[in-house]
Structures are given as C-alpha cells and as structure tokens.
Backbone as CSV, one residue per row, in Angstrom:
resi,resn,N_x,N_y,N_z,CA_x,CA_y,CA_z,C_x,C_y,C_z
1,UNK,-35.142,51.842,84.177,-35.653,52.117,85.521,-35.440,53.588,85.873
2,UNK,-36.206,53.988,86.857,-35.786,55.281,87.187,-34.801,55.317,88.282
3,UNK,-34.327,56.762,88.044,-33.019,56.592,89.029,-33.005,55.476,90.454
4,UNK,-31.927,55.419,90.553,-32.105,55.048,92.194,-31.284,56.110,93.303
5,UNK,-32.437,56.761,93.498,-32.742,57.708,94.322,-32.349,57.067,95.758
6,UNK,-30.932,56.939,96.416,-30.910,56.472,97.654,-28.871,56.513,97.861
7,UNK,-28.531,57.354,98.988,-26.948,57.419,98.727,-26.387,55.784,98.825
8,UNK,-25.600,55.395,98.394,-24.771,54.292,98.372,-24.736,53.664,100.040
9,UNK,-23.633,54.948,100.978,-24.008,54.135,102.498,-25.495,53.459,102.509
10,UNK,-26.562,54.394,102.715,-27.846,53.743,102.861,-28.078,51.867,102.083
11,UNK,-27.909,52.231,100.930,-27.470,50.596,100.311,-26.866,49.982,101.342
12,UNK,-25.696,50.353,101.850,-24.653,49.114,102.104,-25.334,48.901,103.450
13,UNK,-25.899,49.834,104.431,-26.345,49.517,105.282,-27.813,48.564,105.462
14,UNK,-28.587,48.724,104.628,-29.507,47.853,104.047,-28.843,46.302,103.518
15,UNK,-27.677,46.293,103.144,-27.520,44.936,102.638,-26.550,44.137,103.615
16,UNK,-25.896,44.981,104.652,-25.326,44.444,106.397,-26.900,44.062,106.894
17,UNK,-28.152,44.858,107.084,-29.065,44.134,107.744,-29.547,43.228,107.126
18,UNK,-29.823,42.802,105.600,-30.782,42.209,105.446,-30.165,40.396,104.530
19,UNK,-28.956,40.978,104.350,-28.494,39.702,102.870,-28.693,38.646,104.140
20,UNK,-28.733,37.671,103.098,-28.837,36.097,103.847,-27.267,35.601,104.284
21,UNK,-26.290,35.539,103.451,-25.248,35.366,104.059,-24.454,35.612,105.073
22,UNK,-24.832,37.031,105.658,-24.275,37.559,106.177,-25.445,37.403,107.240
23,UNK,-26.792,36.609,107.449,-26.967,36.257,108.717,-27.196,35.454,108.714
24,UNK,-26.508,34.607,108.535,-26.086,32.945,108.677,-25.036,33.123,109.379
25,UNK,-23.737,34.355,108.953,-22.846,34.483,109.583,-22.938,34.528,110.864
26,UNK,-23.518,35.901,111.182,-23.817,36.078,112.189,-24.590,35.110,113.304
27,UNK,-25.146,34.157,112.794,-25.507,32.887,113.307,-24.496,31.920,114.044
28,UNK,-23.622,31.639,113.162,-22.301,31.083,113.432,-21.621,31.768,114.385
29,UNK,-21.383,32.943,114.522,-20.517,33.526,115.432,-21.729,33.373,116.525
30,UNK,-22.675,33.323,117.063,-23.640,33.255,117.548,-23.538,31.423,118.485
31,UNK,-23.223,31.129,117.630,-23.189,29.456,117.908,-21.669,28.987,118.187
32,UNK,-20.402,30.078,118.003,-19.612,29.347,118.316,-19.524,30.192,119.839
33,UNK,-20.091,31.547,120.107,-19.715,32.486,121.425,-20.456,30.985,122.333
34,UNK,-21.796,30.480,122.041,-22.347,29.693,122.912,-21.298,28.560,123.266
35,UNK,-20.617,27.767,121.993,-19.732,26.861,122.285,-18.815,26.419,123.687
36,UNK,-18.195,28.229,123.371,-17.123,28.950,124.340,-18.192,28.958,125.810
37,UNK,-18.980,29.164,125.702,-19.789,29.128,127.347,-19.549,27.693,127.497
38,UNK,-20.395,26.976,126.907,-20.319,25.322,127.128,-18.549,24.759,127.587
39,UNK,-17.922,25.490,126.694,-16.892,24.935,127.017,-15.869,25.071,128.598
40,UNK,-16.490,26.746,128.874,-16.186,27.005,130.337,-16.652,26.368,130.967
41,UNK,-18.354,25.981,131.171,-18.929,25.689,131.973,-18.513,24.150,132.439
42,UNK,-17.804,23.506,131.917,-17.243,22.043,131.570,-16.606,21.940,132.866
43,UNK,-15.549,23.220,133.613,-14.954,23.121,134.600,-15.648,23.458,136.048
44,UNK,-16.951,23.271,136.027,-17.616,23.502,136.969,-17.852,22.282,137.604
45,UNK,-17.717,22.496,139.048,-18.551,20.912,139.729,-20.126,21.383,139.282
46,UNK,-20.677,20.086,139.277,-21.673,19.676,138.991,-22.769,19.076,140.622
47,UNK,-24.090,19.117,140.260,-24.911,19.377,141.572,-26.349,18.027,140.658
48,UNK,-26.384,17.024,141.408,-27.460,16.337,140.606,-28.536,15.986,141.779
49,UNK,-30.079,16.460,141.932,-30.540,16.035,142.665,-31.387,14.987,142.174
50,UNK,-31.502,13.762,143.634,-33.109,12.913,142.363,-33.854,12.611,143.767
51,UNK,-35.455,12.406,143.448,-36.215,12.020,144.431,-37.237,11.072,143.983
52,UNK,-37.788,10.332,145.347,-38.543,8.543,144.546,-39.485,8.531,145.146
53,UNK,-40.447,7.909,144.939,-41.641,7.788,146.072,-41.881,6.332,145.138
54,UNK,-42.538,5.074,146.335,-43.115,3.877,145.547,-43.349,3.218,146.799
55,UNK,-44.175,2.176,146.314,-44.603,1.318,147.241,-44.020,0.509,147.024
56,UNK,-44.020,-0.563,148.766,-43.244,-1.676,149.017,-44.220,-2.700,149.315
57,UNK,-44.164,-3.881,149.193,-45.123,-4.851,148.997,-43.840,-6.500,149.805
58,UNK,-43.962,-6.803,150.862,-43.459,-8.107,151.648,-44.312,-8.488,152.195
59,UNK,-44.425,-10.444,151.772,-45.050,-11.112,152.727,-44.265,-12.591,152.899
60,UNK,-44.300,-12.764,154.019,-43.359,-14.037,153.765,-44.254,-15.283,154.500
61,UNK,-43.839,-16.370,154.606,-45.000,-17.767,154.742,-43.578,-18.562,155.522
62,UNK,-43.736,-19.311,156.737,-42.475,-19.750,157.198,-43.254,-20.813,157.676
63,UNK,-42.386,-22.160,158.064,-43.161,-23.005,159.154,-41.374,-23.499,159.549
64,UNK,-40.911,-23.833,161.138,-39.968,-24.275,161.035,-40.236,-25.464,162.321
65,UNK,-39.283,-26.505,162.196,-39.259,-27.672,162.481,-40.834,-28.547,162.025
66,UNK,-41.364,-28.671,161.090,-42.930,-28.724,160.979,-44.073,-28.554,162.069
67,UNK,-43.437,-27.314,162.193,-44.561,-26.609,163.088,-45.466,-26.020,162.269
68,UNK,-46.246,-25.351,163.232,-47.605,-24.621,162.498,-46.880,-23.410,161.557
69,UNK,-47.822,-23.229,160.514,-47.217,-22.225,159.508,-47.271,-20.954,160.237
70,UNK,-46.317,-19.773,159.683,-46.701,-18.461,160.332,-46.543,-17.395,158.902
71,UNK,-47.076,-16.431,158.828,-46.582,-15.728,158.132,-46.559,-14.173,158.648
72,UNK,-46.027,-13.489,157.939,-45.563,-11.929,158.687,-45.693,-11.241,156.677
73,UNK,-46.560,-9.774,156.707,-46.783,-9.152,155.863,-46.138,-7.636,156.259
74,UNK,-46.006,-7.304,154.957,-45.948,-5.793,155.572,-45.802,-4.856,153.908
75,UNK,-46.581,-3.946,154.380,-46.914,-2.919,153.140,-46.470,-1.465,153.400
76,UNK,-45.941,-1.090,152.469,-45.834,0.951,152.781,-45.613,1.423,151.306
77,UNK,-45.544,2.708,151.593,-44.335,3.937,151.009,-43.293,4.149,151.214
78,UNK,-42.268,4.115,150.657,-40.859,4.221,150.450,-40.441,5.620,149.586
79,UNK,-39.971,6.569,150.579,-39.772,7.782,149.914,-37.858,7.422,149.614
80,UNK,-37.556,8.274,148.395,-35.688,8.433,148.174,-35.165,9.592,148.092
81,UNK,-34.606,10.776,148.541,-34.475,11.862,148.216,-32.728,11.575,147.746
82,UNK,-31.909,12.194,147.525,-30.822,12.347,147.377,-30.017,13.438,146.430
83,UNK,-28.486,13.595,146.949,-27.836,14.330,145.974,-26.520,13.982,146.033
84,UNK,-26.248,14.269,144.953,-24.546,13.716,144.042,-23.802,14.896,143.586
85,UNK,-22.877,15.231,144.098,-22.230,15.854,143.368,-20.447,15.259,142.239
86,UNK,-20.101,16.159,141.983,-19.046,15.704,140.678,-18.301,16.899,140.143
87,UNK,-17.491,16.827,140.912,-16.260,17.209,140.714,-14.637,17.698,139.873
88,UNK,-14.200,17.296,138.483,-13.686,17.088,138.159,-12.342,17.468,138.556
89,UNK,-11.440,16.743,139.057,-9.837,17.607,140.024,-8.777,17.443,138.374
90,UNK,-8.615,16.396,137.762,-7.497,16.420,136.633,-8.232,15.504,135.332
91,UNK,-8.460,15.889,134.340,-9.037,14.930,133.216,-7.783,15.263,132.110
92,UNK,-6.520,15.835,132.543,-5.288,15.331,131.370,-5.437,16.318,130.441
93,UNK,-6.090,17.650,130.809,-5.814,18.707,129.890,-6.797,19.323,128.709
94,UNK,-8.172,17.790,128.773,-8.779,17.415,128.070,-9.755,18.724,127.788
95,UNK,-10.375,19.266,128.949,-10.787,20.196,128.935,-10.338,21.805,128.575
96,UNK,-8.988,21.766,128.914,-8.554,23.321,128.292,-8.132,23.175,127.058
97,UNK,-7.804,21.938,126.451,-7.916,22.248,124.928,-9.433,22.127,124.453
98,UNK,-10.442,21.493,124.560,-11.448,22.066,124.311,-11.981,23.060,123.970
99,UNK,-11.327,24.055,125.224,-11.560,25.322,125.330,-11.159,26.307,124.537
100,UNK,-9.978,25.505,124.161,-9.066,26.681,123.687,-9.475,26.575,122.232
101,UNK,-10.047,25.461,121.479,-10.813,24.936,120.346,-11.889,25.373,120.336
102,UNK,-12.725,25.798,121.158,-13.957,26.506,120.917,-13.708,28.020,120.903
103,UNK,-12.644,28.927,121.338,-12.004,30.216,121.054,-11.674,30.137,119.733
104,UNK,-11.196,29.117,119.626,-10.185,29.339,117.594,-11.586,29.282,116.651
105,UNK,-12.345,28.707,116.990,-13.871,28.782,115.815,-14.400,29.966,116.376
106,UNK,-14.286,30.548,117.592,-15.097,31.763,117.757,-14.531,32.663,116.862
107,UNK,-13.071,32.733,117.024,-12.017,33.461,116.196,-12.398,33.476,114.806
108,UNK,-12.559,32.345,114.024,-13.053,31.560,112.888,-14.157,32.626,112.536
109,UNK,-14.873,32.152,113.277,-16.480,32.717,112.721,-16.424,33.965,112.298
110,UNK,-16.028,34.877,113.430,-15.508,36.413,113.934,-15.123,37.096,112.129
111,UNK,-13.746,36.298,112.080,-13.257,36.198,110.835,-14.086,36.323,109.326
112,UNK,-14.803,34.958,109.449,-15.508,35.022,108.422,-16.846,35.955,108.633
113,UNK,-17.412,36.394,109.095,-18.143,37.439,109.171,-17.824,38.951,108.766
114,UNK,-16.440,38.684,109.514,-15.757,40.312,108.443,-15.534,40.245,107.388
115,UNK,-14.988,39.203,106.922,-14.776,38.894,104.994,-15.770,39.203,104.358
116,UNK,-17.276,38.642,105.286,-18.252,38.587,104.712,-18.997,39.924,104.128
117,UNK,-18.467,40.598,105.408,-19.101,42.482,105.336,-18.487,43.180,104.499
118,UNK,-16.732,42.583,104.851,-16.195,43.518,103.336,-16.539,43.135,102.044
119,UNK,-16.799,42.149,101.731,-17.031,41.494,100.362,-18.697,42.065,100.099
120,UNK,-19.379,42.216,100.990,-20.557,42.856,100.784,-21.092,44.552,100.590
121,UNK,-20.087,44.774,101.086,-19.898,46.550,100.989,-19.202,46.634,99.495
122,UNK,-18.208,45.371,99.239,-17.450,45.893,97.872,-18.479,45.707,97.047
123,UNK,-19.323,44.705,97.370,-19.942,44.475,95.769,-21.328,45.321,96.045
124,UNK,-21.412,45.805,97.037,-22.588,47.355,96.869,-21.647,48.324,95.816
125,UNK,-20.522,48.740,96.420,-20.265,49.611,96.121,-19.968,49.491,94.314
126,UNK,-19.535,48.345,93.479,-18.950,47.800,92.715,-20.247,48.237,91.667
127,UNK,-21.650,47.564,92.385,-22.788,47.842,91.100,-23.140,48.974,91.583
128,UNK,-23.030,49.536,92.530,-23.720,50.926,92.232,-22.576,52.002,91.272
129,UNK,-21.685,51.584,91.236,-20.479,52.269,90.464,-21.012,52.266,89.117
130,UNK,-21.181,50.604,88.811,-21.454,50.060,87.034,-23.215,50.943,87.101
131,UNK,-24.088,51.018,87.388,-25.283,50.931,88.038,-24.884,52.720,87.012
132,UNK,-23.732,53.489,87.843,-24.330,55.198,87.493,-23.739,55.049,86.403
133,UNK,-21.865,54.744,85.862,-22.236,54.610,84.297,-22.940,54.081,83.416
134,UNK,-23.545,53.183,83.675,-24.942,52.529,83.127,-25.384,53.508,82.239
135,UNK,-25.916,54.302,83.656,-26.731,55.273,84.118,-26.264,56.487,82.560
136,UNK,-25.169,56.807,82.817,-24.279,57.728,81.936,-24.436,57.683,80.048
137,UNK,-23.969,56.069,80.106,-23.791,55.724,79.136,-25.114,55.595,78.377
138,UNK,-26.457,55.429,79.319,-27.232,55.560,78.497,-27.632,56.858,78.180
139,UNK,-27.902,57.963,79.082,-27.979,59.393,78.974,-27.266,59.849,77.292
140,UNK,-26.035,59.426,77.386,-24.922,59.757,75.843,-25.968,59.261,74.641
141,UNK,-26.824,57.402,75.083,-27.084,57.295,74.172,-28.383,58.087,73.081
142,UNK,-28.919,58.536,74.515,-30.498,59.126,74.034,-29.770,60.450,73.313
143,UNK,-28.482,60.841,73.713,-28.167,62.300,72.971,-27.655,62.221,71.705
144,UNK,-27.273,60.660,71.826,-26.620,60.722,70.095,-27.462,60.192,69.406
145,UNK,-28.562,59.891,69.865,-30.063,59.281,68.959,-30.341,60.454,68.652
146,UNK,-30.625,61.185,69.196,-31.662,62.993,69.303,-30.553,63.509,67.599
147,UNK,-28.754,63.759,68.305,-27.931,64.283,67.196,-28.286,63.498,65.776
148,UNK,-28.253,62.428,65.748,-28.300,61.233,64.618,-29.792,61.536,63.842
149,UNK,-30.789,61.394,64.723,-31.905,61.913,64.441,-32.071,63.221,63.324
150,UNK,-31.768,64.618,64.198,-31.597,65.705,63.482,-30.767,65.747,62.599
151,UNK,-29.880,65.039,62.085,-28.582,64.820,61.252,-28.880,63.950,59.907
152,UNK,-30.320,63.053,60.631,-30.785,62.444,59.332,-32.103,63.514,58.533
153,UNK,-32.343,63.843,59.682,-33.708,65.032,59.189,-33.509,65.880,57.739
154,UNK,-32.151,66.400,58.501,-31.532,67.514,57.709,-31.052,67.401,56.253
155,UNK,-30.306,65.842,56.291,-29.999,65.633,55.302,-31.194,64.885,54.462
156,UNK,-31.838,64.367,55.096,-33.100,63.761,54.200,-34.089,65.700,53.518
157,UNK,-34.003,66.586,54.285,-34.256,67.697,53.582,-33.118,68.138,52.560
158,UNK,-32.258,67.805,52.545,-31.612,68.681,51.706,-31.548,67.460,50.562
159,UNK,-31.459,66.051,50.742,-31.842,65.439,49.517,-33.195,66.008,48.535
160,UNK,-33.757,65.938,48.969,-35.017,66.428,48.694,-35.327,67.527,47.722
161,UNK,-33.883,68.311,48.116,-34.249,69.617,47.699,-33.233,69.491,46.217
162,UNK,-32.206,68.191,46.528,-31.438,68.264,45.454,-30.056,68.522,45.782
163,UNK,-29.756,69.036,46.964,-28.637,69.847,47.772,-27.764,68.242,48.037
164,UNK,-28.018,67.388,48.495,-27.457,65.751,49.248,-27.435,64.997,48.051
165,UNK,-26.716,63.955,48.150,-26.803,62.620,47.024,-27.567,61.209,47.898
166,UNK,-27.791,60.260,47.485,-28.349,59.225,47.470,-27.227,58.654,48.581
167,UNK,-26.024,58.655,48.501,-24.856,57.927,49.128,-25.245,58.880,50.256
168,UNK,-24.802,60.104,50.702,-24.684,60.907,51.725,-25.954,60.439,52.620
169,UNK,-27.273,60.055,51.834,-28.720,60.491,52.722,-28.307,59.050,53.562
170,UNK,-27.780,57.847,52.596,-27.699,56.290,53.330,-26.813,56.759,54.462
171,UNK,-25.714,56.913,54.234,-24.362,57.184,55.590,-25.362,57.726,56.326
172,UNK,-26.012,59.020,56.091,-26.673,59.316,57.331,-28.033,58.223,58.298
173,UNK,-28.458,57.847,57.346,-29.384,56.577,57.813,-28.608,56.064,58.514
174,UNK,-27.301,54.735,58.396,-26.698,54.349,58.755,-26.433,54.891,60.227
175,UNK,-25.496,55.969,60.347,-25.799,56.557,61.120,-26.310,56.597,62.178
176,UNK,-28.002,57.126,61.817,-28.916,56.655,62.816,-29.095,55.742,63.122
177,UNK,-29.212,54.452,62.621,-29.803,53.338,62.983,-28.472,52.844,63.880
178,UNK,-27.027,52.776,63.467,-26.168,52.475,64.469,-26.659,52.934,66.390
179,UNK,-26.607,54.409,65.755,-27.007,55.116,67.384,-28.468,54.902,68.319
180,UNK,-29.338,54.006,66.925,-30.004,53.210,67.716,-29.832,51.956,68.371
181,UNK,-29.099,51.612,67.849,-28.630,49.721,68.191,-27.752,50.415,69.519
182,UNK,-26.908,51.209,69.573,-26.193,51.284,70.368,-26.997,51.992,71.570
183,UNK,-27.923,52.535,71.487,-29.120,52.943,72.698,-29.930,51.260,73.257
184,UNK,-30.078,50.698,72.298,-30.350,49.414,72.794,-29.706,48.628,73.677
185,UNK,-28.075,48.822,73.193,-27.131,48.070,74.103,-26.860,48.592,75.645
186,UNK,-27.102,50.178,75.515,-26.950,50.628,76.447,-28.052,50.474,77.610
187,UNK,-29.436,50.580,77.400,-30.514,50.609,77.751,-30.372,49.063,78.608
188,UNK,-30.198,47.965,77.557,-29.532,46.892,78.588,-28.947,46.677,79.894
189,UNK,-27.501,47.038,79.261,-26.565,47.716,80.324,-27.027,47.818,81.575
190,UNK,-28.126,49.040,81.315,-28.541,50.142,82.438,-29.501,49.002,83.404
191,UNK,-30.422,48.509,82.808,-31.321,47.200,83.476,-30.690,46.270,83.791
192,UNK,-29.619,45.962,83.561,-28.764,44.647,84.262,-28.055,45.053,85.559
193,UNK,-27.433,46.188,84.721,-26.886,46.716,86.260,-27.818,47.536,87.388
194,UNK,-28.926,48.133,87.302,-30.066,47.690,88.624,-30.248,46.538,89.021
195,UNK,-30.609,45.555,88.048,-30.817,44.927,88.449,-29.741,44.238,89.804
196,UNK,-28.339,44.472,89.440,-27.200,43.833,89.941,-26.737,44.251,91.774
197,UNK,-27.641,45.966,91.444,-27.652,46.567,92.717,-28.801,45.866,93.752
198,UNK,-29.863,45.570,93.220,-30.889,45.054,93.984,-30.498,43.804,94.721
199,UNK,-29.642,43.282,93.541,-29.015,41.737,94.148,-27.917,41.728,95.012
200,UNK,-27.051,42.571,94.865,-26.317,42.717,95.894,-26.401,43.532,97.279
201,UNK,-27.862,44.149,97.145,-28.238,44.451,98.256,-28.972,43.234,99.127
C-alpha cells in the first residue's frame, strides 16, 4: 500500500468518532443518564386528569296496588371530568435506593466508556507503530534485494570471465533468492499491518 499519509492523533480521533463499540458505549451511558432522570422523577407527586362524555338511557314501567300502569323515561348526556392526584409521603426507602442504583450504572457505563477509549487509542496507536516498521522493514527489504541483486550480477560476470567458481556464483544465487523470500515476508508484514490500522480505526 502506499504510505498512510495521515498523523496518528488524526487516526485516533477518527476511530473515538466512528468505531462501533465505542458508540454503543456511548449509548449506554446515554441510557443509564436517562435511568437517573426516571429515577428522580419517581419522587414527584403525580397529577392524573380523565374526562367522559356518554349517554344515559332510563325507563321504568310501574303499576302499584293494581292500578293503572305508569311509566317515567328519561334520556341524556352525562359528561365526567376529574382529577387525582398521588403523592408518595414514605415507600421504606424504596425509592432512594433505586436511585442510588441508577447512579452506580451511570458510574458503570461512564467507566466502561473510558476503558473503551483507552483501549482504542492503544490499539491505534499499537498498529500504527507495527504499521511504520512494517513500513521499515520492508524499505531494508527492497535494499537488500537491489545489494543481492548487484552482488549476483557481479559475480555471475566474473564467473564468466573465469575470475568466480561454480560454488561462489551458487552462494551468491542463494543469496539472492533468500533476500527475495525475505522481501516477500516482509511485503506481507507491511499489508497485514495496514490492514490492522484500518481495523482498528
């Protein structure tokens, strides 16, 4: 990959806004500050209004001593307005430990949210560390390919000429081909550990 062109803060600040864990966290602390309201609000009197509207429907049918029948009807609207209130004077404490239980998870959350940031800044900082020797180690390798290279050149000319033996030209092969395998390993390296920065951003 090509460099990564960007200072480290910038990373870490990119991976406080954006990682998933760390806003879930922030979720949680989010959900326990609400808790803590709910849990104040518990000691409040309370205010309930209700209102009715319906119709009423009576008719009644009478006859007494067997006299003539009579009856009496009657129809309307029936409105209900009302209000209740509620109070609470002593519920046994029930409520301030509540309270004091929805502070200890606020505390909680609070908590784990900072673990969360430090553990996220370390492991920015951790691959971008591995990330530049990567970085390093592969630089060494392209230079000892280039040396290995010219080292086999030379001696494959001077075999040639009669100057080298058959043993000397192999070591130097050898040689090269090591400082290739080992550009391979490095080249790895270097792509795992971007890769490792991206992920921990």
């Amino acid at each position: 990959p090509a460099d990564l062109d960007f200072e480290v803060q910038t990373a870490i600040d990119t991976a406080l806004q954006k990682r998933p864990d760390l806003a879930a966290a922030v979720a949680g602390v989010r959900a326990a500050e609400a808790a803590v309201e709910f849990a104040k609000a518990d000691f409040f009197p309370t205010v309930d209004f209700n209102a009715g509207v319906g119709w009423e429907q009576f008719a009644l049918d009478a006859r007494v001593n067997r006299g003539e029948w009579g009856d009496q009807d009657y129809g309307g609207i029936d409105y209900d307005l009302g209000i209740t209130g509620n109070w609470i004077l002593f519920e046994g404490f029930e409520l301030r430990n509540n309270l004091r239980e929805a502070r200890a998870a606020r505390r909680k959350a609070q908590a784990d949210l900072e673990t969360l940031r430090i553990k996220a800044i370390g492991e920015v900082w951790d691959s971008y560390s591995d990330y530049l020797a990567a970085q390093r180690q592969y630089d060494f390798g392209i230079a000892l390919v280039e040396s290995s290279r010219e080292s086999y050149d030379a001696m494959l000319a001077s075999y040639d000429v009669g100057l080298a033996t058959i043993t000397e030209l192999i070591a130097s092969e050898k040689g090269l081909a090591s400082s290739l395998a080992e550009l391979v390993k490095t080249r790895g390296l270097l792509l795992t550990s971007s890769a490792e920065v991206s992920y921990a951003i």
